[in-house]
C-alpha positions as CSV (number, residue, x, y, z in Angstrom):
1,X,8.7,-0.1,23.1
2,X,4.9,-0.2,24.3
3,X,2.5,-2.0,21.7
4,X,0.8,1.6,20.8
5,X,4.5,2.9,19.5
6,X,5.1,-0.5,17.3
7,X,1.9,0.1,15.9
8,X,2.3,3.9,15.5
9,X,6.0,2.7,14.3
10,X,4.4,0.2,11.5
11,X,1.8,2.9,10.1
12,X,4.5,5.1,9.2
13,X,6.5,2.6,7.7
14,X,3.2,1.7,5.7
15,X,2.7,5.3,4.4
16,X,6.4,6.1,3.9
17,X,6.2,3.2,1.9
18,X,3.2,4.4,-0.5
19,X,4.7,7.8,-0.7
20,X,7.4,6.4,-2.0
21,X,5.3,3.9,-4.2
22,X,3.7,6.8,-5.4
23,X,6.7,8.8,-6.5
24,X,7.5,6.4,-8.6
25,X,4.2,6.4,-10.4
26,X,1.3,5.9,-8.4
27,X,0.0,2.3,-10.7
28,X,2.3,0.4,-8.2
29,X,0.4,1.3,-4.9
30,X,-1.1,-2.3,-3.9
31,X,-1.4,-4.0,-0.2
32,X,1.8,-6.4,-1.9
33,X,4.0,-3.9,-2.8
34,X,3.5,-1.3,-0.1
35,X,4.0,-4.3,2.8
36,X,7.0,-5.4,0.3
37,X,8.9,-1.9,0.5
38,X,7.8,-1.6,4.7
39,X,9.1,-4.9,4.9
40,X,5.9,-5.9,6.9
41,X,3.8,-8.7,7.0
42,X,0.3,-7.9,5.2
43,X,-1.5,-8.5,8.5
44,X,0.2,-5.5,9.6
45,X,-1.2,-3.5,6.8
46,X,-4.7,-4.5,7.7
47,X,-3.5,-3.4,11.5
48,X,-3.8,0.3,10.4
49,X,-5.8,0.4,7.5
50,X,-8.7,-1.3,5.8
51,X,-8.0,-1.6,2.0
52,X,-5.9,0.3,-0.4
53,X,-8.3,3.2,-0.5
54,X,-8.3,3.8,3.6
55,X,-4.1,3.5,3.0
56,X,-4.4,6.6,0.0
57,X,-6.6,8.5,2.8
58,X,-4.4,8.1,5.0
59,X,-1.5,9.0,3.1
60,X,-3.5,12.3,2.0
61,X,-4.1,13.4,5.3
62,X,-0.5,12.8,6.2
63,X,0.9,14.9,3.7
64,X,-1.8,17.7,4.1
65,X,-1.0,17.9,8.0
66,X,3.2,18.1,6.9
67,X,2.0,20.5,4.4
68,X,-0.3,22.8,7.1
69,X,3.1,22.6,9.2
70,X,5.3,23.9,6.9
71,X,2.5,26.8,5.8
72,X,2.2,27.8,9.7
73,X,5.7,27.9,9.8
74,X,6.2,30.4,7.0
């Protein structure tokens, strides 16, 4: 696997991992536990993302792009 599709790999892990987080009732969301339920190291966190808040960016724009999918679709 090429060092771009690990890393694309590991960012989805991270942000599966806060959706997930945040199901469960959002107050849980830290670096810690997100990297806990990937199962990554925290230095891969701070691969993709910047702090907590660029993670809950990210997330949003995730779920808005699924969400815009499943609209066109329809």
């Amino acid at each position: 696997m090429a060092p771009e599709q690990r890393r694309a790999e590991r960012r989805r892990l991270l942000l599966d991992a806060a959706f997930d987080l945040l199901g469960e009732g959002g107050d849980a969301i830290t670096v810690r536990a997100v990297c806990e339920r990937a199962r990554l190291n925290p230095r891969y966190f701070y691969e993709s993302f910047t702090d907590r808040n660029h993670l809950l960016v990210g997330l949003y724009d995730d779920v808005a792009s699924a969400l815009a999918v499943e609209v066109a679709a329809a």
